[in-house]
PyMOL Python script that loads the backbone (N, CA, C, O; Angstrom):
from pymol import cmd

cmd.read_pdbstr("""\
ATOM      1  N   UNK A   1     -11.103 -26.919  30.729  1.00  0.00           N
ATOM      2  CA  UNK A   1     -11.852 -26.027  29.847  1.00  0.00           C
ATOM      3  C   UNK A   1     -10.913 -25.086  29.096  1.00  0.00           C
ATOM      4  O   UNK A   1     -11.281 -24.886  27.939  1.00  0.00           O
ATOM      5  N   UNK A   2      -9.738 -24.426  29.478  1.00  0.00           N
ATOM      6  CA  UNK A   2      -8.979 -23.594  29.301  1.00  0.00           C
ATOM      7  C   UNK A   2      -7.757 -24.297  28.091  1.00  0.00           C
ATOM      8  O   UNK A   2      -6.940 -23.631  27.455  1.00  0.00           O
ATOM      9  N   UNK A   3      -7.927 -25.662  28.037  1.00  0.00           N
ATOM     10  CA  UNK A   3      -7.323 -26.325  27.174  1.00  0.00           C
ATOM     11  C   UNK A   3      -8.427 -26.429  26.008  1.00  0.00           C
ATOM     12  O   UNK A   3      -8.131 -26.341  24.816  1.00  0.00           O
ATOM     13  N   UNK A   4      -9.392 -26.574  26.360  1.00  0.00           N
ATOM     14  CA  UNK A   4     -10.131 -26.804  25.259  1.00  0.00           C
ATOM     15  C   UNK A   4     -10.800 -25.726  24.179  1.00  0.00           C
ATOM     16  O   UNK A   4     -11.222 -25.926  23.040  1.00  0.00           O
ATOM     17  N   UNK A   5     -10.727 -24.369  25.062  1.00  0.00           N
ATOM     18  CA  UNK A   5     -10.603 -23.332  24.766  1.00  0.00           C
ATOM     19  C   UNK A   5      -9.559 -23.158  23.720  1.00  0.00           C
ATOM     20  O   UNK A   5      -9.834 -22.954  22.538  1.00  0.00           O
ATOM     21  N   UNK A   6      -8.428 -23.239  24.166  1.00  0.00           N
ATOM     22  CA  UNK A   6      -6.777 -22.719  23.443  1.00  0.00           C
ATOM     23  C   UNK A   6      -6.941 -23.634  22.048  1.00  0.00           C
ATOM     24  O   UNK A   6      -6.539 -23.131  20.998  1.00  0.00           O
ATOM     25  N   UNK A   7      -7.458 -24.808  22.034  1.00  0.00           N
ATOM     26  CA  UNK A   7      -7.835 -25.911  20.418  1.00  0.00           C
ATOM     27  C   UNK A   7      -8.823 -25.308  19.682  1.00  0.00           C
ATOM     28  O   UNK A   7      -8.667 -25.081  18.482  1.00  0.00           O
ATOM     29  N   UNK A   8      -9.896 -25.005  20.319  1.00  0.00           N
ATOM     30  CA  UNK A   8     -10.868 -24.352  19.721  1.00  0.00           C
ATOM     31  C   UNK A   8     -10.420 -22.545  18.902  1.00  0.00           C
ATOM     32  O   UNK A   8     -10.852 -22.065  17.854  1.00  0.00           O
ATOM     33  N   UNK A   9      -9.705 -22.121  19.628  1.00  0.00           N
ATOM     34  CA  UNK A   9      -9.164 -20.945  19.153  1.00  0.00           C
ATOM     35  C   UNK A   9      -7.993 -20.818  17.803  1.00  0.00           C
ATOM     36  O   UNK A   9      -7.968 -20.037  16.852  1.00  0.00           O
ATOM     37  N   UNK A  10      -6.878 -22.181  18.279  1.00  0.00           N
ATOM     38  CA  UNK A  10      -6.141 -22.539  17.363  1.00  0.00           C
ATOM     39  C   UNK A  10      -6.737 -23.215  15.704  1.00  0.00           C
ATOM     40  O   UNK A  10      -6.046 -23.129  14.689  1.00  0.00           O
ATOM     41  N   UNK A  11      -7.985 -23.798  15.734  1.00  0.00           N
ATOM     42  CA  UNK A  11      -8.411 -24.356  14.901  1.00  0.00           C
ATOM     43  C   UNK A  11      -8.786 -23.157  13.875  1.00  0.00           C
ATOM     44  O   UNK A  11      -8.316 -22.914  12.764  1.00  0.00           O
ATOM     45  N   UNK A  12      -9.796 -22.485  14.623  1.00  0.00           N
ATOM     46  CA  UNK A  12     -10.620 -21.241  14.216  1.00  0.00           C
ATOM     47  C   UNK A  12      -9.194 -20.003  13.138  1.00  0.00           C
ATOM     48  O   UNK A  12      -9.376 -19.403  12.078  1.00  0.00           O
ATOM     49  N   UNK A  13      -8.016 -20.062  13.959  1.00  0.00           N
ATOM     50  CA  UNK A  13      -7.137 -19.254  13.244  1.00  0.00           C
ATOM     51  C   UNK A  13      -6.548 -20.044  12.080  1.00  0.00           C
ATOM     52  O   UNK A  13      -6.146 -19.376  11.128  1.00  0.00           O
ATOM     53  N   UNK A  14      -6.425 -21.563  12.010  1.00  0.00           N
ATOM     54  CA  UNK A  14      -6.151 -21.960  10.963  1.00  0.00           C
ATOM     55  C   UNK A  14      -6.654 -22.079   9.662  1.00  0.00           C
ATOM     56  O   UNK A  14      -6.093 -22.514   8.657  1.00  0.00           O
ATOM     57  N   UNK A  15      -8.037 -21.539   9.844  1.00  0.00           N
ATOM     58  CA  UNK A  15      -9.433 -21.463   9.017  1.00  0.00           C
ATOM     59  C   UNK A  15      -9.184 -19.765   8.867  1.00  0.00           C
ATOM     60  O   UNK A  15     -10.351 -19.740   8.474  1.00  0.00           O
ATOM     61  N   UNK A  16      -8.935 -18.924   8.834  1.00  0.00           N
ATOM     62  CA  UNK A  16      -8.522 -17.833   8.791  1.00  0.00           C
ATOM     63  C   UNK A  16      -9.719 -16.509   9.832  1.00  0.00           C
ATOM     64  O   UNK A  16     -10.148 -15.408   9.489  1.00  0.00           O
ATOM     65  N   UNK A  17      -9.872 -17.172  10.915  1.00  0.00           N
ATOM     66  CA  UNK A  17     -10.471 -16.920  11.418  1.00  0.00           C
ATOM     67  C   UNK A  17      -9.773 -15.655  12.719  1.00  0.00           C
ATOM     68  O   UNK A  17      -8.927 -16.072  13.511  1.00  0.00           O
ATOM     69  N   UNK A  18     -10.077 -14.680  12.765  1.00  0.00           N
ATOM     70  CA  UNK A  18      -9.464 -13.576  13.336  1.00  0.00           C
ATOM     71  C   UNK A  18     -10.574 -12.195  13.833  1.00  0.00           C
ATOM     72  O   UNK A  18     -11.303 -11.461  13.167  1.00  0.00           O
ATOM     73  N   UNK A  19     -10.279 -12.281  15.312  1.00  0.00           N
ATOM     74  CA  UNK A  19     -10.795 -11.264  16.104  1.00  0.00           C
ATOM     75  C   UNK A  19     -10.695  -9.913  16.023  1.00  0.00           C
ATOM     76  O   UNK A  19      -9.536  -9.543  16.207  1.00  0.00           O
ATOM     77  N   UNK A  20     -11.659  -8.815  15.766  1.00  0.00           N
ATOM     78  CA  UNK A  20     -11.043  -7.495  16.013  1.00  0.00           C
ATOM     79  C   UNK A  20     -12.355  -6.295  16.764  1.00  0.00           C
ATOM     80  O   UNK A  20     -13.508  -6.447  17.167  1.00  0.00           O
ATOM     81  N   UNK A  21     -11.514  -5.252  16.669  1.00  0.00           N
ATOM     82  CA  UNK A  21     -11.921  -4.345  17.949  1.00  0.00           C
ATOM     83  C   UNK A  21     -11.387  -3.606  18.666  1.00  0.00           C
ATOM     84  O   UNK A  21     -10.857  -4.203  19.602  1.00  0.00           O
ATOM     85  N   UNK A  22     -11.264  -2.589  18.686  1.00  0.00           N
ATOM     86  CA  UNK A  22      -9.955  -2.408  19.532  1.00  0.00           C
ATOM     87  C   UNK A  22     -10.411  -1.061  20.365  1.00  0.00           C
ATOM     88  O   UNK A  22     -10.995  -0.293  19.600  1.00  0.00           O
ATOM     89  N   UNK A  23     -10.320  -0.568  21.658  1.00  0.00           N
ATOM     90  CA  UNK A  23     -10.414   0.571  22.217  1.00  0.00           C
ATOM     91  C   UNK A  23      -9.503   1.523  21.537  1.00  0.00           C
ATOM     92  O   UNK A  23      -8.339   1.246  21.246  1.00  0.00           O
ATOM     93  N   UNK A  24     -10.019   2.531  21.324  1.00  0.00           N
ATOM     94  CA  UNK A  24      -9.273   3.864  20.834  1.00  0.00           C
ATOM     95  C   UNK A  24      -9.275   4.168  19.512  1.00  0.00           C
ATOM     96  O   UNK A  24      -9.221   5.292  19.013  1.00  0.00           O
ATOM     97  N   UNK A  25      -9.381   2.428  18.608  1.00  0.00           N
ATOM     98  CA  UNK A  25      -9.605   2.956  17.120  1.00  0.00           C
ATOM     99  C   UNK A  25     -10.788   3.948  16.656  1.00  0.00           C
ATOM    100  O   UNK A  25     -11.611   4.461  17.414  1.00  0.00           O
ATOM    101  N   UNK A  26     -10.706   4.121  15.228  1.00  0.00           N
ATOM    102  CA  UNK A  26     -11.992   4.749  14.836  1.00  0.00           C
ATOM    103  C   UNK A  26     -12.799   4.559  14.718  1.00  0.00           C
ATOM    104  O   UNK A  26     -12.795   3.777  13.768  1.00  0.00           O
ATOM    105  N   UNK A  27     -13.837   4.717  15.056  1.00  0.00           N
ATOM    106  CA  UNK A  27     -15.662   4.665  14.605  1.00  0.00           C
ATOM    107  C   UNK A  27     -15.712   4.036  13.153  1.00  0.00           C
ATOM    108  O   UNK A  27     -15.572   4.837  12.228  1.00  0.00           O
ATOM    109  N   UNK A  28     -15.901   2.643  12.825  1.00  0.00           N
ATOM    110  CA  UNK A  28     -16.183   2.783  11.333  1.00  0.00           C
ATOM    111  C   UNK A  28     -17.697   1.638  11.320  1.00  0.00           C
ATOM    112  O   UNK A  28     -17.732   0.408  11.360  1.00  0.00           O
ATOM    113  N   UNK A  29     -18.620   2.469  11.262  1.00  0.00           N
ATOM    114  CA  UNK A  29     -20.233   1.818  10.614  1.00  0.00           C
ATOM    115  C   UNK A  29     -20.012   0.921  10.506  1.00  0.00           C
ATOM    116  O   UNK A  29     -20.500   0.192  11.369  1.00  0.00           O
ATOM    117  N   UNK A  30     -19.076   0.175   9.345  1.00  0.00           N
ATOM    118  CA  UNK A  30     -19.314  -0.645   8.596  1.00  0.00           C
ATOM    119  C   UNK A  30     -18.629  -2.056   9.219  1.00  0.00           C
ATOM    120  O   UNK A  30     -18.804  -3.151   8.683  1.00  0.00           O
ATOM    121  N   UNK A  31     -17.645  -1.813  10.699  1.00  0.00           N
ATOM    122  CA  UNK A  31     -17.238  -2.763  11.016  1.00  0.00           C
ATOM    123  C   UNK A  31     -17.910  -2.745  12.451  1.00  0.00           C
ATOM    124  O   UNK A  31     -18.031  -3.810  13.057  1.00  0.00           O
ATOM    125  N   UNK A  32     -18.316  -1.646  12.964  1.00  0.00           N
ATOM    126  CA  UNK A  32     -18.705  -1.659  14.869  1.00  0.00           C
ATOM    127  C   UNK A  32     -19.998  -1.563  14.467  1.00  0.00           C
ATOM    128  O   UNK A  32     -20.291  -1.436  13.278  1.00  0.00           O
ATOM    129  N   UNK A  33     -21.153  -1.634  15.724  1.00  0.00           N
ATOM    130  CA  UNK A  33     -22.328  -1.733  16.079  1.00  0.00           C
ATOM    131  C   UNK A  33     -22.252  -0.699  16.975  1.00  0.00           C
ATOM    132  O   UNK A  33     -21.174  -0.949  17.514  1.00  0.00           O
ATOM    133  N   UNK A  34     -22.617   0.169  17.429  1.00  0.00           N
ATOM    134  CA  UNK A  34     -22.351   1.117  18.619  1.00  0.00           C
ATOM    135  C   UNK A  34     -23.968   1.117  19.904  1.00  0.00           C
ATOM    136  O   UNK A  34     -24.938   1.805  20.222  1.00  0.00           O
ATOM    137  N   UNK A  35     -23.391   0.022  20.165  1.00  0.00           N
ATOM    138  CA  UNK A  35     -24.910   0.041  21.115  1.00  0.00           C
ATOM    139  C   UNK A  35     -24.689   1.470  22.086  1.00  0.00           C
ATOM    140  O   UNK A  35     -25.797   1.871  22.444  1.00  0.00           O
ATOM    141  N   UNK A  36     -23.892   2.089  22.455  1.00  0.00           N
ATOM    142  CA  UNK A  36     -23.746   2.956  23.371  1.00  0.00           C
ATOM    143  C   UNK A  36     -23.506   4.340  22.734  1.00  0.00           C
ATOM    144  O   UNK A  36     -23.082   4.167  21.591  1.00  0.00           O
ATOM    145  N   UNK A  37     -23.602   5.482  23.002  1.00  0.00           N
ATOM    146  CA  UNK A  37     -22.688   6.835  22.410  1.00  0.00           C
ATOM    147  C   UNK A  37     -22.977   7.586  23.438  1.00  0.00           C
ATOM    148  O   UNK A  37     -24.081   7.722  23.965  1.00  0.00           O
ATOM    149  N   UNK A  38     -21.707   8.210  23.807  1.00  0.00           N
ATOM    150  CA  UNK A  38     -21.253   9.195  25.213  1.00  0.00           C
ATOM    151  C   UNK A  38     -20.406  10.526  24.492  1.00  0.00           C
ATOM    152  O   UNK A  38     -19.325  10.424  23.913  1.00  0.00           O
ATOM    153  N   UNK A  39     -21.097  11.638  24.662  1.00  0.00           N
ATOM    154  CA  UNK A  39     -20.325  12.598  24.599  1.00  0.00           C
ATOM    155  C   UNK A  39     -19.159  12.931  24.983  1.00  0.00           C
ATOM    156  O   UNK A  39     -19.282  13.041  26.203  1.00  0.00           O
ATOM    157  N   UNK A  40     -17.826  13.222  24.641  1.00  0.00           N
ATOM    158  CA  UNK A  40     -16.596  13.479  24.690  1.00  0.00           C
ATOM    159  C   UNK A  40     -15.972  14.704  24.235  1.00  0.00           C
ATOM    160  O   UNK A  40     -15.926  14.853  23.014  1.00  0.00           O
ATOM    161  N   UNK A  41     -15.459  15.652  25.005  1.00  0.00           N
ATOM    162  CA  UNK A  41     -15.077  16.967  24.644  1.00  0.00           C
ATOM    163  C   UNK A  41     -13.538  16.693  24.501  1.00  0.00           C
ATOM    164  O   UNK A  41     -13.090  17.676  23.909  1.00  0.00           O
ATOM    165  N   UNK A  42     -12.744  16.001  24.711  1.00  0.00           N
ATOM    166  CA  UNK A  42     -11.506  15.560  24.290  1.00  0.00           C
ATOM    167  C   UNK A  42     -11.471  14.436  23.203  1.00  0.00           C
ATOM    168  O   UNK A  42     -10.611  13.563  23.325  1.00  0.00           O
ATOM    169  N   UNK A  43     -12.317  14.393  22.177  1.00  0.00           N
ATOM    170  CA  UNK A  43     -12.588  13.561  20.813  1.00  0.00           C
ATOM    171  C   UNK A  43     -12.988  14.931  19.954  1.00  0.00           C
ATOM    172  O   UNK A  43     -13.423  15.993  20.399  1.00  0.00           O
ATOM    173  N   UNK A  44     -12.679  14.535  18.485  1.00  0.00           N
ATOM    174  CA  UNK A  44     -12.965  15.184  17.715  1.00  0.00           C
ATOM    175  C   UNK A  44     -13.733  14.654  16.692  1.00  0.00           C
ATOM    176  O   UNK A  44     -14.555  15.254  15.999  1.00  0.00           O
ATOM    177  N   UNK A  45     -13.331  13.211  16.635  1.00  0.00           N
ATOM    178  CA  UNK A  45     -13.854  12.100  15.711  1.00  0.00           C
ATOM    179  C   UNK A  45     -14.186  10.783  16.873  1.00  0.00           C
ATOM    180  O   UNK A  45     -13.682  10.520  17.965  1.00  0.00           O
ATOM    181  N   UNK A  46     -15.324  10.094  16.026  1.00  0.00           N
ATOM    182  CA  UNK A  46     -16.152   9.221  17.067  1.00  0.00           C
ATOM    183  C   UNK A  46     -14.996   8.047  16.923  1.00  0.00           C
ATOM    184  O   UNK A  46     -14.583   7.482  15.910  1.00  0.00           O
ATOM    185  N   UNK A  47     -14.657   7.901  18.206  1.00  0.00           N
ATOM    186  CA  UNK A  47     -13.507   6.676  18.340  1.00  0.00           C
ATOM    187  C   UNK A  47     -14.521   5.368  19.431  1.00  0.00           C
ATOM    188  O   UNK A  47     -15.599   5.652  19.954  1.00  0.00           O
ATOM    189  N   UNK A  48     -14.065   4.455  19.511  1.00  0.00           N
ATOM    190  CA  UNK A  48     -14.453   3.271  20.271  1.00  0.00           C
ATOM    191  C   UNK A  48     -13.727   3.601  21.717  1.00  0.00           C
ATOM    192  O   UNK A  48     -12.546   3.864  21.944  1.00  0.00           O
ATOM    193  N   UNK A  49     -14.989   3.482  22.723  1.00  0.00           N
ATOM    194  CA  UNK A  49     -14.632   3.768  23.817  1.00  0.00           C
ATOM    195  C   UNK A  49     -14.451   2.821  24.707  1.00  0.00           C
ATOM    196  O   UNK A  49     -13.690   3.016  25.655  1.00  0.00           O
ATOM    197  N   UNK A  50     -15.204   1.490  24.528  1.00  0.00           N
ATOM    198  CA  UNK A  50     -15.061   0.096  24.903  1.00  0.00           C
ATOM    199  C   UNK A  50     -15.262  -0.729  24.275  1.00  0.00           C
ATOM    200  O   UNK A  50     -15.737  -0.138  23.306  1.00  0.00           O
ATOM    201  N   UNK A  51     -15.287  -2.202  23.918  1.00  0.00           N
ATOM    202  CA  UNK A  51     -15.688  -3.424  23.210  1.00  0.00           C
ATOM    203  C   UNK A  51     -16.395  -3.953  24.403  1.00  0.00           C
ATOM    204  O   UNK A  51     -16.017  -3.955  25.574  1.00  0.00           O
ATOM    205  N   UNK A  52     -17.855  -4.549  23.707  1.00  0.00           N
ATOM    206  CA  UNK A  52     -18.885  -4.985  24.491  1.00  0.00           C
ATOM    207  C   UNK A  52     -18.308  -6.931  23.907  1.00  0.00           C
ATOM    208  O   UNK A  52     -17.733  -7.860  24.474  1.00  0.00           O
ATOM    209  N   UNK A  53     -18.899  -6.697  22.505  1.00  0.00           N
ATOM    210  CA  UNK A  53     -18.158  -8.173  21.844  1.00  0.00           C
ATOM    211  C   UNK A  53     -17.421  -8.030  20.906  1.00  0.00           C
ATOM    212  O   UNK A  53     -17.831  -7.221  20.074  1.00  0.00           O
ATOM    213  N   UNK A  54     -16.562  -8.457  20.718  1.00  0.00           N
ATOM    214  CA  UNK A  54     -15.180  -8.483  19.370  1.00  0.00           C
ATOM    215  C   UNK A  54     -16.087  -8.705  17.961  1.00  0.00           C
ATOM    216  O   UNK A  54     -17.253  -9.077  17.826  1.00  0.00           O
ATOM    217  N   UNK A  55     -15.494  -8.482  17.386  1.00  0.00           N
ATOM    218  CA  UNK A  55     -16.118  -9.104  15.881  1.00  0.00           C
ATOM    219  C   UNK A  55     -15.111  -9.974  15.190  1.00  0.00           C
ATOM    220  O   UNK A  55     -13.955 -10.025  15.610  1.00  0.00           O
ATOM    221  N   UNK A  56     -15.617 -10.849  13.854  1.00  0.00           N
ATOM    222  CA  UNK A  56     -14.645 -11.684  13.575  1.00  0.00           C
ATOM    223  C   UNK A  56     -15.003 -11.952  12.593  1.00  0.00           C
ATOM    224  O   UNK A  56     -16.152 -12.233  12.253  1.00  0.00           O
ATOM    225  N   UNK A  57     -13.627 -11.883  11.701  1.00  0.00           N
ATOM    226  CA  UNK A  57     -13.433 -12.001  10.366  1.00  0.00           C
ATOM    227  C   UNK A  57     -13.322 -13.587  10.041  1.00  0.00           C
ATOM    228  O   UNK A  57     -13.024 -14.297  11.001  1.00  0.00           O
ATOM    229  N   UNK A  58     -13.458 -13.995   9.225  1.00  0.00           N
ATOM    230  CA  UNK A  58     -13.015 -15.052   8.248  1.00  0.00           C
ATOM    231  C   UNK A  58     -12.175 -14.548   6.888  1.00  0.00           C
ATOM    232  O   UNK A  58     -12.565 -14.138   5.795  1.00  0.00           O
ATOM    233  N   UNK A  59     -11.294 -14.691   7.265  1.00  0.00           N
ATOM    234  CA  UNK A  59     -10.259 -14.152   5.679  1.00  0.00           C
ATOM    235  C   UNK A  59     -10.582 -12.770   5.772  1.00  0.00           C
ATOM    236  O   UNK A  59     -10.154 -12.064   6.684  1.00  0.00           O
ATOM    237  N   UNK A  60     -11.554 -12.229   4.576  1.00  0.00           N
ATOM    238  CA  UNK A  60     -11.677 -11.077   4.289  1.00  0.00           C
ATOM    239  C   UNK A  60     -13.252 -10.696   4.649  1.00  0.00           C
ATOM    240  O   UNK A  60     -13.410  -9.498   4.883  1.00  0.00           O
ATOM    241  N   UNK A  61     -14.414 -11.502   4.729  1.00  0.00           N
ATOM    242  CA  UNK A  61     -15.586 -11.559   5.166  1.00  0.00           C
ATOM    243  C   UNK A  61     -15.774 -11.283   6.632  1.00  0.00           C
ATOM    244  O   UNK A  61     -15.336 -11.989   7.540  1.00  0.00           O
ATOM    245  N   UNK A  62     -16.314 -10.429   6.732  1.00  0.00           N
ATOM    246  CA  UNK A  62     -16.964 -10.206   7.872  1.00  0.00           C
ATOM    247  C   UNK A  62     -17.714 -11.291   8.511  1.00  0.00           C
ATOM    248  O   UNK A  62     -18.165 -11.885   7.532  1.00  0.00           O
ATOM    249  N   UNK A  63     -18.215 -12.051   9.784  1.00  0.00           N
ATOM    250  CA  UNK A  63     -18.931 -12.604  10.077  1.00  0.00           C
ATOM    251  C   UNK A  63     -19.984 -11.930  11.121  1.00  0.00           C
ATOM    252  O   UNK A  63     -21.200 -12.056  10.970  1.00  0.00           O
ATOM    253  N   UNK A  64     -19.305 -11.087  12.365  1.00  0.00           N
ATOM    254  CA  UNK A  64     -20.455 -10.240  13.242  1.00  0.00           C
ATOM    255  C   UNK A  64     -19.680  -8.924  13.625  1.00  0.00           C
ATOM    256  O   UNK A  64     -18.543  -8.985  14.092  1.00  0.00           O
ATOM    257  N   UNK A  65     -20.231  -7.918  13.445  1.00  0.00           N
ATOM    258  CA  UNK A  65     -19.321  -6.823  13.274  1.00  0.00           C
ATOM    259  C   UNK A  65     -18.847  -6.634  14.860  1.00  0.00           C
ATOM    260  O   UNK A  65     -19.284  -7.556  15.548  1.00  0.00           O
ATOM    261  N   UNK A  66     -18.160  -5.787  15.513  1.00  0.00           N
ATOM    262  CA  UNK A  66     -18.395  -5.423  16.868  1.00  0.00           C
ATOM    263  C   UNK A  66     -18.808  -4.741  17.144  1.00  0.00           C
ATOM    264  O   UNK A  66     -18.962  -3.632  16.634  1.00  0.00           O
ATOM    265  N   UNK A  67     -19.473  -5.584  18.984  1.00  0.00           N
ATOM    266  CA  UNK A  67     -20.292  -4.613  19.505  1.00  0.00           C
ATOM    267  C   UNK A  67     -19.462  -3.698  20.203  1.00  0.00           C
ATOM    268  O   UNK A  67     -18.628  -4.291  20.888  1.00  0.00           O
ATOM    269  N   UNK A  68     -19.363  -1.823  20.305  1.00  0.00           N
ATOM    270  CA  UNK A  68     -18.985  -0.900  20.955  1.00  0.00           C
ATOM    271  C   UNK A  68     -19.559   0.242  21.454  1.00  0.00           C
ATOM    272  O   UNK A  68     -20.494   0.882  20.974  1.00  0.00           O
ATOM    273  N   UNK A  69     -18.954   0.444  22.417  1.00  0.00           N
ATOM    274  CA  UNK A  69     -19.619   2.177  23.055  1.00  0.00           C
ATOM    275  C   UNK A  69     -18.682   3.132  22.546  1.00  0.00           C
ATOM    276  O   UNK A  69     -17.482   2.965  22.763  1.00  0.00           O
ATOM    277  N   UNK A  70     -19.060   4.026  21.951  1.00  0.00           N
ATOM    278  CA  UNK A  70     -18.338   4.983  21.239  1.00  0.00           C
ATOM    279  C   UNK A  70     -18.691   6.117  21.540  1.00  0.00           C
ATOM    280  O   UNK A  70     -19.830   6.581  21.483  1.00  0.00           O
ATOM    281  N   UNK A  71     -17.303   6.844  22.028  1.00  0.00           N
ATOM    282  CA  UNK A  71     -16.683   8.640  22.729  1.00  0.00           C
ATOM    283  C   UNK A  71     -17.481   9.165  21.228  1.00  0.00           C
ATOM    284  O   UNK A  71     -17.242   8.657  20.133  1.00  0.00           O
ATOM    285  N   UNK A  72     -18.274  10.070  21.421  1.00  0.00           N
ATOM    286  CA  UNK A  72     -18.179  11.037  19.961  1.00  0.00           C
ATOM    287  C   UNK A  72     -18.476  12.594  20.630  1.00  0.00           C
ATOM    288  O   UNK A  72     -18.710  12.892  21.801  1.00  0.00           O
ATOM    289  N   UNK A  73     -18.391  13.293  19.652  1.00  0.00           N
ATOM    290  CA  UNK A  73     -17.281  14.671  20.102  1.00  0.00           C
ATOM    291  C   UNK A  73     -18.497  15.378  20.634  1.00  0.00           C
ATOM    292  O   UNK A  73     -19.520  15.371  19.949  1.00  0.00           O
ATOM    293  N   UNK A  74     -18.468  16.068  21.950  1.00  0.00           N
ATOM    294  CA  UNK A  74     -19.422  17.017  22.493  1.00  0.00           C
ATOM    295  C   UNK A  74     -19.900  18.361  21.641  1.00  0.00           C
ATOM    296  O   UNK A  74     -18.989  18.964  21.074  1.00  0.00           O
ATOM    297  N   UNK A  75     -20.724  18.680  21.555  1.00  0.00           N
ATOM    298  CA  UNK A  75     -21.080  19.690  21.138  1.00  0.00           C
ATOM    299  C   UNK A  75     -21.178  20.998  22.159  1.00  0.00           C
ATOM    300  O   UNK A  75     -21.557  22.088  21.732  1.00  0.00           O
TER     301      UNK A  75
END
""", "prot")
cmd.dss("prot")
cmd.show_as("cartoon", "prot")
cmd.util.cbc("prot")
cmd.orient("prot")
C-alpha cells in the first residue's frame, strides 16, 4: 500500500499538484476553513493552531482549502 501510495503522490506532483497548511502560519479565509477557534492570550493575530486536512493546490487553483483550528487572540 505504501508503494502505491508514494506513485499516487508522485503522479499528483507531476500534474502540479501540491499540499499546504501549515501549523503556526497565518489565518488566511481565503485559503483555511477554521472548523475550530480557541482563545489565545500569547497570539495577537489568528494563526493556525492545528491542520485537521491539508488543502491542495493544482498550479495556482485552489482545489479544497484547509481544514484548521485556529489560536485567535483572547480578549
Amino acid at each position: 500500500m505504501a508503494a502505491i501510495a508514494q506513485k499516487l503522490r508522485a503522479a499528483g506532483e507531476k500534474l502540479g499538484l501540491s499540499a499546504f497548511g501549515e501549523k503556526g502560519e497565518k489565518f488566511d479565509p481565503e485559503r483555511h476553513d477554521a472548523l475550530v477557534q480557541n482563545p489565545n492570550p500569547e497570539v495577537t493575530e489568528a494563526v493556525v493552531a492545528d491542520v485537521i486536512e491539508p488543502g491542495y493546490l493544482l498550479g495556482e487553483r485552489m482545489l479544497r482549502p484547509a481544514k484548521v483550528a485556529v489560536f485567535v487572540p483572547a480578549e
